[in-house]
DOKOL-737836 format. One record per residue (C-alpha): z negated, y negated, x negated; residue number from 1; residue in three letters. Coordinates in Angstrom, 1 decimal, decimal comma. Example, Ala and Ser with C-alpha at 12.3 -4.5 7.8 and 13.67 -1.06 7.14 Angstrom:
<atoms>
        z        y        x   seq   type
     -7,8      4,5    -12,3     1    ALA
     -7,1      1,1    -13,7     2    SER
</atoms>
This chain:
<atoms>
        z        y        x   seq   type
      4,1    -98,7   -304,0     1    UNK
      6,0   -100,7   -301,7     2    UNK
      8,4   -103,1   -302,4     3    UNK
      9,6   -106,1   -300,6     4    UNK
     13,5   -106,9   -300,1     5    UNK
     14,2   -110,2   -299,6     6    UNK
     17,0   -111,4   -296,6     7    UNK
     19,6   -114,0   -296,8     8    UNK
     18,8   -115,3   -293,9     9    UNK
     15,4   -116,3   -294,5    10    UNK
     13,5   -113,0   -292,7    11    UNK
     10,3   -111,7   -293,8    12    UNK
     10,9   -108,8   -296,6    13    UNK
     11,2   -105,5   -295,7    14    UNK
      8,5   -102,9   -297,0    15    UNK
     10,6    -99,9   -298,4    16    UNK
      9,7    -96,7   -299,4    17    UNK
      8,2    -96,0   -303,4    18    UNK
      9,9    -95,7   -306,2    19    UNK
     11,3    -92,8   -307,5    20    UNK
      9,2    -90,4   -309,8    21    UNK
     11,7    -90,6   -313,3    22    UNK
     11,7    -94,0   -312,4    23    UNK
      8,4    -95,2   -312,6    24    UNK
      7,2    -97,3   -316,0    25    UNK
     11,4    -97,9   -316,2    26    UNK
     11,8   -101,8   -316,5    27    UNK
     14,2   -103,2   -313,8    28    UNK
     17,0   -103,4   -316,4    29    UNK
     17,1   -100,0   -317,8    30    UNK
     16,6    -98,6   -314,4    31    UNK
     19,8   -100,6   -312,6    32    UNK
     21,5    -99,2   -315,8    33    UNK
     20,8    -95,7   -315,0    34    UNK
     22,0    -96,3   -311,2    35    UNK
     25,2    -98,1   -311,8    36    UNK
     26,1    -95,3   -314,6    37    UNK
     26,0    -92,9   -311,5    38    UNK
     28,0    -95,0   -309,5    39    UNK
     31,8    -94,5   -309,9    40    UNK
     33,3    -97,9   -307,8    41    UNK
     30,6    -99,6   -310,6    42    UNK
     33,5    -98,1   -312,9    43    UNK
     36,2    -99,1   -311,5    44    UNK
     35,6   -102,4   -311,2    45    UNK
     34,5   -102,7   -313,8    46    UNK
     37,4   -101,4   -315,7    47    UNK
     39,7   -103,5   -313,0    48    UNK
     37,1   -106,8   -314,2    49    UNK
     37,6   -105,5   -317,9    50    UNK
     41,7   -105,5   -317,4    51    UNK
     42,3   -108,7   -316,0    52    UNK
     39,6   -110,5   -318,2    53    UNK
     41,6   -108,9   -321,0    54    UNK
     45,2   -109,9   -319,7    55    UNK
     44,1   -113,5   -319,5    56    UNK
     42,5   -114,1   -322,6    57    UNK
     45,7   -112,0   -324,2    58    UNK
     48,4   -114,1   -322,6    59    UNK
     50,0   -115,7   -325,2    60    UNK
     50,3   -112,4   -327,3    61    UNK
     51,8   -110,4   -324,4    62    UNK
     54,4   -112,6   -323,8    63    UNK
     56,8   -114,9   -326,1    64    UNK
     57,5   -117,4   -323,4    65    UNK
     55,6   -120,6   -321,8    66    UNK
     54,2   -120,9   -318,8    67    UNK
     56,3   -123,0   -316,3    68    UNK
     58,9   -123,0   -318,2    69    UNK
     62,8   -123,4   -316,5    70    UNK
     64,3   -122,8   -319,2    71    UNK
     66,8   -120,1   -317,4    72    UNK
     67,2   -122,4   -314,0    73    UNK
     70,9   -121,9   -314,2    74    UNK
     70,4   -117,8   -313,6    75    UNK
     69,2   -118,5   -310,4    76    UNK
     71,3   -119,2   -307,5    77    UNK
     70,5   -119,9   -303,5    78    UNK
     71,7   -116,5   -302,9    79    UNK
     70,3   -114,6   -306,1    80    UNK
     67,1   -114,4   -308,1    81    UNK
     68,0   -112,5   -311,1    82    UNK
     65,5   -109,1   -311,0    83    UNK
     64,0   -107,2   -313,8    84    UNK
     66,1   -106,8   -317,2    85    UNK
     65,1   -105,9   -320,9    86    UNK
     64,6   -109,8   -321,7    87    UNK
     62,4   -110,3   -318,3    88    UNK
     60,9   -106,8   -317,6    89    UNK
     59,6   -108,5   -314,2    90    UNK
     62,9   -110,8   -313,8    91    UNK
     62,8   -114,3   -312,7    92    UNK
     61,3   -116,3   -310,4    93    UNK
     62,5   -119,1   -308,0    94    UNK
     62,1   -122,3   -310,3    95    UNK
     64,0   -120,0   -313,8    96    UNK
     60,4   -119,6   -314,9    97    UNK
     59,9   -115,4   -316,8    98    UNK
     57,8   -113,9   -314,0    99    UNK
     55,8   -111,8   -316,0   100    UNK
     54,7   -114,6   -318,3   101    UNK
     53,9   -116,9   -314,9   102    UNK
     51,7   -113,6   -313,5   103    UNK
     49,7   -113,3   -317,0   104    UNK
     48,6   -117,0   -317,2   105    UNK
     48,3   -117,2   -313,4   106    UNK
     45,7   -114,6   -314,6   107    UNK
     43,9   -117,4   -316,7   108    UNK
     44,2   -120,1   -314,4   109    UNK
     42,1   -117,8   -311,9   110    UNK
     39,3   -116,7   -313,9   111    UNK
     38,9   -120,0   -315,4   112    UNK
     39,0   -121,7   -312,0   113    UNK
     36,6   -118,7   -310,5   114    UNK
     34,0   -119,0   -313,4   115    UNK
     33,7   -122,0   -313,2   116    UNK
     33,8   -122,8   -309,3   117    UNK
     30,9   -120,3   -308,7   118    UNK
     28,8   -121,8   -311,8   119    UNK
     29,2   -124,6   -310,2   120    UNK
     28,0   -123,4   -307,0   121    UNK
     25,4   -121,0   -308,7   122    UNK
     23,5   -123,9   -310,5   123    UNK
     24,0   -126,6   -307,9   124    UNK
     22,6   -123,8   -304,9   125    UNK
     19,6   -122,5   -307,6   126    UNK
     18,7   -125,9   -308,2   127    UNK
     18,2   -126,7   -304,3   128    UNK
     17,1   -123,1   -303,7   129    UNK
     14,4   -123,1   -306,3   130    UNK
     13,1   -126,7   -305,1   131    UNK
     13,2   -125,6   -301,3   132    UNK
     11,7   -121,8   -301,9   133    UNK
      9,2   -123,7   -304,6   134    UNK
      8,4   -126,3   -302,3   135    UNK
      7,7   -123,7   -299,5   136    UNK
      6,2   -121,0   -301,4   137    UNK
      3,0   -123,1   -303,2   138    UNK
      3,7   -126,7   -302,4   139    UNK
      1,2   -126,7   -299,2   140    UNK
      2,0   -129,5   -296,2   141    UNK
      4,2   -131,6   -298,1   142    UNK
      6,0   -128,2   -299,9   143    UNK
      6,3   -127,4   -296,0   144    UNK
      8,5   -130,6   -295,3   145    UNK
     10,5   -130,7   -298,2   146    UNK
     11,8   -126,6   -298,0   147    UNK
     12,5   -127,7   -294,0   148    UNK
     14,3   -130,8   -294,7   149    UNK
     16,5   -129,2   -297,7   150    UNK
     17,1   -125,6   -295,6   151    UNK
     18,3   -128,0   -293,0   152    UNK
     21,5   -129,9   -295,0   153    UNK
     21,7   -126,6   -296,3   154    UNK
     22,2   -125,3   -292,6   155    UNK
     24,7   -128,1   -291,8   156    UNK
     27,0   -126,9   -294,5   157    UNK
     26,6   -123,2   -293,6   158    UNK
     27,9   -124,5   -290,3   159    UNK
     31,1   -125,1   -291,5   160    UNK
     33,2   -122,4   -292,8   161    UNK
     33,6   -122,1   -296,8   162    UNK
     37,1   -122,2   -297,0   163    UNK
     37,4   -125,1   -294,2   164    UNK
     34,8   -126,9   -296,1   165    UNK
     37,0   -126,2   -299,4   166    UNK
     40,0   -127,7   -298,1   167    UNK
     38,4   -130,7   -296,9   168    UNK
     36,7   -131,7   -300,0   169    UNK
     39,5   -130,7   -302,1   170    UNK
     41,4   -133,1   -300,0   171    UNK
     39,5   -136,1   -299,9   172    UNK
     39,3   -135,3   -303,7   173    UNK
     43,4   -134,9   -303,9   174    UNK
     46,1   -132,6   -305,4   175    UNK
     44,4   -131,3   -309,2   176    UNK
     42,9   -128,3   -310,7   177    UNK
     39,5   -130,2   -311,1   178    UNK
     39,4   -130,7   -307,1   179    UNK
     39,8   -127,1   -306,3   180    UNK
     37,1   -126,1   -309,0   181    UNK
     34,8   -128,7   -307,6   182    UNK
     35,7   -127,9   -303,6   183    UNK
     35,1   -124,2   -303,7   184    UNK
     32,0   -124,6   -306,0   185    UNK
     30,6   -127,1   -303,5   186    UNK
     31,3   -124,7   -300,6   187    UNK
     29,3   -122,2   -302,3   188    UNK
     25,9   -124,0   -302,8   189    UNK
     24,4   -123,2   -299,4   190    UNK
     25,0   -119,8   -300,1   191    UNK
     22,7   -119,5   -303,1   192    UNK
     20,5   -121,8   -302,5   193    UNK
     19,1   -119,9   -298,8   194    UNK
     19,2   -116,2   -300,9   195    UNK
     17,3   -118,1   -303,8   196    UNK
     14,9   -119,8   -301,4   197    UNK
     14,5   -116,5   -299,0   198    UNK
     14,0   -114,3   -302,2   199    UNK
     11,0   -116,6   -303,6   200    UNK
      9,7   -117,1   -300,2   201    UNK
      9,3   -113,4   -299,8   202    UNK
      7,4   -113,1   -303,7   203    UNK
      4,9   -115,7   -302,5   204    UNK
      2,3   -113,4   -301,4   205    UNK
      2,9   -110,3   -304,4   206    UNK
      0,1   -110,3   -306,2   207    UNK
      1,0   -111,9   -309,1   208    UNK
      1,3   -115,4   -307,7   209    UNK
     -2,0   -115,0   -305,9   210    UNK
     -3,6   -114,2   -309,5   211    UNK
     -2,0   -117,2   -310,9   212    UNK
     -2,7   -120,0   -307,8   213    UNK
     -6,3   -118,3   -308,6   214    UNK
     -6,2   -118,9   -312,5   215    UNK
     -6,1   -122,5   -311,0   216    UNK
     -2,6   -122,5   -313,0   217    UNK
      0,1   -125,7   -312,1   218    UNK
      2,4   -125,0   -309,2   219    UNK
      5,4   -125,9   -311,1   220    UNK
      4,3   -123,6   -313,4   221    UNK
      3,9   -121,3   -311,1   222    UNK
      7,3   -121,6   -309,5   223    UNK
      9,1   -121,8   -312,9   224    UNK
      7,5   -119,3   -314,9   225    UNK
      6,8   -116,8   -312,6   226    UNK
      8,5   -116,8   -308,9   227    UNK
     11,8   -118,3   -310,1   228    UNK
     12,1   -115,2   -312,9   229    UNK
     11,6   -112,8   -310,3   230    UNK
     13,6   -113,7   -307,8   231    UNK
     16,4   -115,2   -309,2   232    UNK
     18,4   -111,5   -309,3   233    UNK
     19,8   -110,8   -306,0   234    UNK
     21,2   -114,3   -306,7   235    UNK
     23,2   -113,3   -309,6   236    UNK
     24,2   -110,6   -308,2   237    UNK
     25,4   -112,6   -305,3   238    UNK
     27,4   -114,7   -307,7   239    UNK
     29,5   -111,7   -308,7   240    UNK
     30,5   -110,9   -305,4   241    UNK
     31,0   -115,0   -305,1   242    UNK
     33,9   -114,5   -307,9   243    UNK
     35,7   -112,7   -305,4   244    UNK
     35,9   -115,1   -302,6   245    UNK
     36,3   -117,4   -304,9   246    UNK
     39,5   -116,6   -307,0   247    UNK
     40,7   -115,8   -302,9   248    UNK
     40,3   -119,6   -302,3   249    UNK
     41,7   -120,9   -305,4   250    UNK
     44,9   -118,8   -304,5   251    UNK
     44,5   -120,3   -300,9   252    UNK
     44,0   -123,7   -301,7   253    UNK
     47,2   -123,8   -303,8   254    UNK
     48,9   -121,8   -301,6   255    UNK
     48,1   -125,1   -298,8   256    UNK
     49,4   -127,4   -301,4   257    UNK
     45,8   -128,7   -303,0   258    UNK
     46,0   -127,2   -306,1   259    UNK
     47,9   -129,0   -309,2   260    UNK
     51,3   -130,9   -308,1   261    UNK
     53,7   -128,7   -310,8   262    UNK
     55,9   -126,8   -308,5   263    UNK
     56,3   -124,0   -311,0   264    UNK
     52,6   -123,5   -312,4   265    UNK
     51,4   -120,4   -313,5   266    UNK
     49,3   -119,9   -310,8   267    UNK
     48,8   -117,0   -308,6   268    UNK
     48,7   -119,1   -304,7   269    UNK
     51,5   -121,7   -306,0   270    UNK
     53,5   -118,3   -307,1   271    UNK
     53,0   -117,4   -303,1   272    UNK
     53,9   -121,0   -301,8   273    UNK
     57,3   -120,9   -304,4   274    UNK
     58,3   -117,1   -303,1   275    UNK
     58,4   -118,3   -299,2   276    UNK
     61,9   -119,3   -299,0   277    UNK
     63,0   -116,5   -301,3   278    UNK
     61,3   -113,7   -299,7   279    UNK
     64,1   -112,0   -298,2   280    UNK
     66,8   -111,5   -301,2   281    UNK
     63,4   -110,9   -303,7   282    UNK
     60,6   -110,0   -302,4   283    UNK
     58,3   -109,5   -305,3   284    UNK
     58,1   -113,2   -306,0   285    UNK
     55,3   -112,9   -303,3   286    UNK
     54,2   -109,0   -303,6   287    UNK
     53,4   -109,3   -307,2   288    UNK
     50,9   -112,4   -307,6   289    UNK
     49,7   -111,0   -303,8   290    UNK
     48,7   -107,6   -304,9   291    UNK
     47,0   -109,6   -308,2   292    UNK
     44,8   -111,5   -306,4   293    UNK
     43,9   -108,2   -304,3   294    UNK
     43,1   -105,9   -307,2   295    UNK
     41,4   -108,5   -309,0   296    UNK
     39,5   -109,5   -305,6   297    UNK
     38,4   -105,9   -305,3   298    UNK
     37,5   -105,4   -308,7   299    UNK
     34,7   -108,1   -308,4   300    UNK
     33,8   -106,9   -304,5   301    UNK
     33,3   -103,4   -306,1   302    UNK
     31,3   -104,3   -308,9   303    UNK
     29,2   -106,7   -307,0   304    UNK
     28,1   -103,9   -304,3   305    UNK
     27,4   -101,8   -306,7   306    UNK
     25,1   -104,0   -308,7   307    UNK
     23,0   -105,1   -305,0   308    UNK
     22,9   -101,3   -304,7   309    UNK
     21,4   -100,4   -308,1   310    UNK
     18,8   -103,4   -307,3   311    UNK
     18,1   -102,3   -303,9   312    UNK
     14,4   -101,0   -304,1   313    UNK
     15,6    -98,4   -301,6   314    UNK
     18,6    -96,8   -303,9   315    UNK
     15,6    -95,6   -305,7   316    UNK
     15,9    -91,9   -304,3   317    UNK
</atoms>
């Protein structure tokens, strides 16, 4: 049997090949299971995700200090950041604040600024997806208008880039932790809401919506019950690969001075802005919280391709 994939973009699905042998009677769950076990990037991002999950929710049993604390200001001078020792196993950094302790809650600040960035983005774009896709799907002439005239503010704000649209809400909403969380969510509505709306549109004509608009059942019903459930997973995935970008931004949009006004917060882009004028006599104030946000970055961009692969009709080989 054929299988249609939907497309981002709004295309008509592609009919690909039939499913493997071993795999047929397998629910969708088990069988994604059995792929990602196979993969080995699945793993290690997974393990990378597992880590720095791990390190943030740990951080005040992995270090005795506070975060942002300057308690040791007087160790550093214009011409000297003091560097790793037994009492600071990572040194200091420019502010007299334990590095180590700043890169474990940075590691906090991230994931919760992440999660909660791309929920908000995930519900906000699912809501308008599902309405639009819904709308367009089962909702006839007037369905017709209402996907067109949602797909095109959706349009308008995939004209503008993510992070430029970021930075411009986050600074019309000023300097805070909340305006980050709320700019980068916004930025990634658009993106969930054309998958979400392309994915149903291409489940509109699978069988079982045609049995159900003939079982004279409710087109809400329809939509809620039955094409929302099954196309709601390319979405999700989509969200993990969303974390990425997103803890990127967060870093970025503190790093441009839109994050929280402490100079010395634990967090990762601030860490980047504060190492600038230091870079030359210590150098790790800006390699350490930059190769964070990279291994972190990849762990989710791993995971997140490997779960779009193991959903991919066509990985069924």
């Amino acid at each position: 049997m054929s299988l249609p994939v939907p497309s981002a973009t709004g295309a008509d699905p592609i009919a690909v090949g039939p499913v493997a042998p071993e795999e047929a009677g397998v629910s969708l769950g088990r069988a994604t299971w059995r792929r990602l076990r196979r993969t080995p990037t699945a793993w290690v991002g997974a393990v990378i995700i597992g880590l720095f999950v791990l390190v943030a929710l740990a951080a005040p049993l992995l270090t005795p200090y506070e975060p942002a604390s300057t308690r040791w200001a007087a160790e550093v001078s214009t011409t000297n950041v003091p560097g790793p020792s037994a009492e600071h196993w990572l040194g200091l950094d420019r502010y007299g604040a334990d590095m180590a302790t700043q890169l474990l809650y940075g590691a906090r600040t991230s994931l919760l600024y992440g999660v909660v960035s791309t929920l908000i983005g995930l519900l906000a774009g699912t809501a308008l997806g599902a309405l639009a896709g819904g709308a367009g799907a089962v909702g006839g002439r007037v369905g017709a208008w209402v996907d067109a005239t949602i797909m095109r503010v959706v349009d308008v704000m995939l004209a503008v880039p993510s992070l430029l649209l970021a930075v411009s809400i986050a600074a019309v909403l000023g300097k805070s932790g909340t305006a980050i969380v709320v700019a980068i969510g916004a930025a990634q509505v658009p993106v969930f809401a054309r998958l979400l709306r392309s994915s149903m549109l291409a489940q509109a004509g699978a069988d079982y919506v045609l049995a159900a608009n003939a079982l004279g059942l409710r087109r809400s019903r329809i939509v809620m019950s039955h094409l929302l459930p099954n196309s709601v997973g390319p979405t999700i995935v989509q969200a993990t690969l969303n974390l990425a970008t997103a803890i990127i931004e967060v870093a970025a949009l503190s790093y441009l001075g839109l994050g929280t006004p402490e100079v010395a917060s634990a967090e990762w882009g601030r860490m980047l802005v504060a190492a600038q004028e230091r870079f030359d006599e210590a150098p790790r104030l800006a390699l350490l919280p930059g190769i964070a946000i990279a291994v972190t970055a990849l762990g989710f961009t791993l995971l997140g391709e490997a779960l779009r692969e193991a959903l991919d009709p066509r990985s069924r080989r």
